[in-house]
C-alpha positions as a printed Julia matrix, in Angstrom:
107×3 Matrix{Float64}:
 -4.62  33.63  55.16
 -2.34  36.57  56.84
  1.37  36.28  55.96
  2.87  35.04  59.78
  5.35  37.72  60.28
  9.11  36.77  61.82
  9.19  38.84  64.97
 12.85  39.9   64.9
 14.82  38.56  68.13
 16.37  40.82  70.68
 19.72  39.27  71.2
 22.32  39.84  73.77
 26.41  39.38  73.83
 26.07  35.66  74.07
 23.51  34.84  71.92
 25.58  37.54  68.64
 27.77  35.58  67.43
 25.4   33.0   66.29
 22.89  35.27  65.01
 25.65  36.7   62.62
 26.94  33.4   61.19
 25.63  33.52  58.37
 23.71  36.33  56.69
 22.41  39.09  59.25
 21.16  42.13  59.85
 21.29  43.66  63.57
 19.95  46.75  64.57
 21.35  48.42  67.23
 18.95  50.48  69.24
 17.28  51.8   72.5
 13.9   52.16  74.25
 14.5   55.75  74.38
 14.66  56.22  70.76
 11.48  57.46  68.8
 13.79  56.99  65.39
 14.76  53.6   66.12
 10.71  53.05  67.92
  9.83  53.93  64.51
 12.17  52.02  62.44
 11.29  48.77  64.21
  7.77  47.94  62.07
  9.85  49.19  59.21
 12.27  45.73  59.79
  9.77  44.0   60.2
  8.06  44.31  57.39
 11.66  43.97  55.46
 12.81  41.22  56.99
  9.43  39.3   55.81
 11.43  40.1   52.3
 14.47  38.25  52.99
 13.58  34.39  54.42
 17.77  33.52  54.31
 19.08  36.68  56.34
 18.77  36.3   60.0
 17.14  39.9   61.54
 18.09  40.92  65.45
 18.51  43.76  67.52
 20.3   45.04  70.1
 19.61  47.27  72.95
 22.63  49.3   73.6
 21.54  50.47  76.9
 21.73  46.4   77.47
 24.91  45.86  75.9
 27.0   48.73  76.03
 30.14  46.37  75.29
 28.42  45.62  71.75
 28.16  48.82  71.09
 31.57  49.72  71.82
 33.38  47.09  70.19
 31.07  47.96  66.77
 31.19  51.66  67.11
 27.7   52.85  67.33
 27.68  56.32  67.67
 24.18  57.18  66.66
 20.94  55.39  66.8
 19.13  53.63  65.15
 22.4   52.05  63.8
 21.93  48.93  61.07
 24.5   46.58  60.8
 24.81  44.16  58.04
 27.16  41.35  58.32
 27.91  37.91  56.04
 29.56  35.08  57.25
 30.42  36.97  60.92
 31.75  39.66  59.03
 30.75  43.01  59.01
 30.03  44.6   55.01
 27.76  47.5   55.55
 26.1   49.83  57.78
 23.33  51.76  57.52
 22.23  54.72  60.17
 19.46  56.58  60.75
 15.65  56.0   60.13
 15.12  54.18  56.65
 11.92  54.05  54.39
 11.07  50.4   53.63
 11.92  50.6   50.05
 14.85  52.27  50.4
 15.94  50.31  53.22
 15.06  46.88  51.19
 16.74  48.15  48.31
 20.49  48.76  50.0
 19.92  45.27  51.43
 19.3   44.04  47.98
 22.7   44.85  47.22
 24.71  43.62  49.98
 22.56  39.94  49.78
């Protein structure tokens, strides 16, 4: 039987705080993006890795406050917070592995 993949949430201003309570990783994207369209099965397949770490993303054309208030100047952007608190951040298109090992160390 087929591993049931998490689909990772898209999340808005009201719904962030939650999602970064505890462990989480958001990535902050847009539509528009073929770097972020791209690194979206790539999180997918990550999160799958890492069952206590909450995985959403953000559309920054959607929430351009968000994106302000956290600084995102380039897309995709991955943010990596613990306990609401931001500890790492990780831009630009990521291989799996390499992407799955950085989170190793943060989690």
């Amino acid at each position: 039987m087929p591993m049931e993949s998490k689909m990772i949430e898209e999340i808005s201003e009201n719904k962030f705080n939650e999602c970064v309570k505890g462990k989480a990783v958001i990535d902050f994207f847009a539509e528009w993006c073929m770097p972020c369209l791209m690194m979206a099965p790539i999180l997918e397949e990550v999160s799958d890795r890492f069952k206590n770490v909450k995985f959403c993303k953000v559309n920054i054309e959607d929430n351009q406050a968000l994106a302000s208030k956290f600084k995102v100047m380039s897309i995709p952007t991955i943010v990596v917070f613990n306990n609401g608190k931001e500890v790492a951040r990780i831009n630009g298109l990521q291989q799996a592995d390499v992407l799955e090992e950085k989170l190793n160390s943060y989690f």
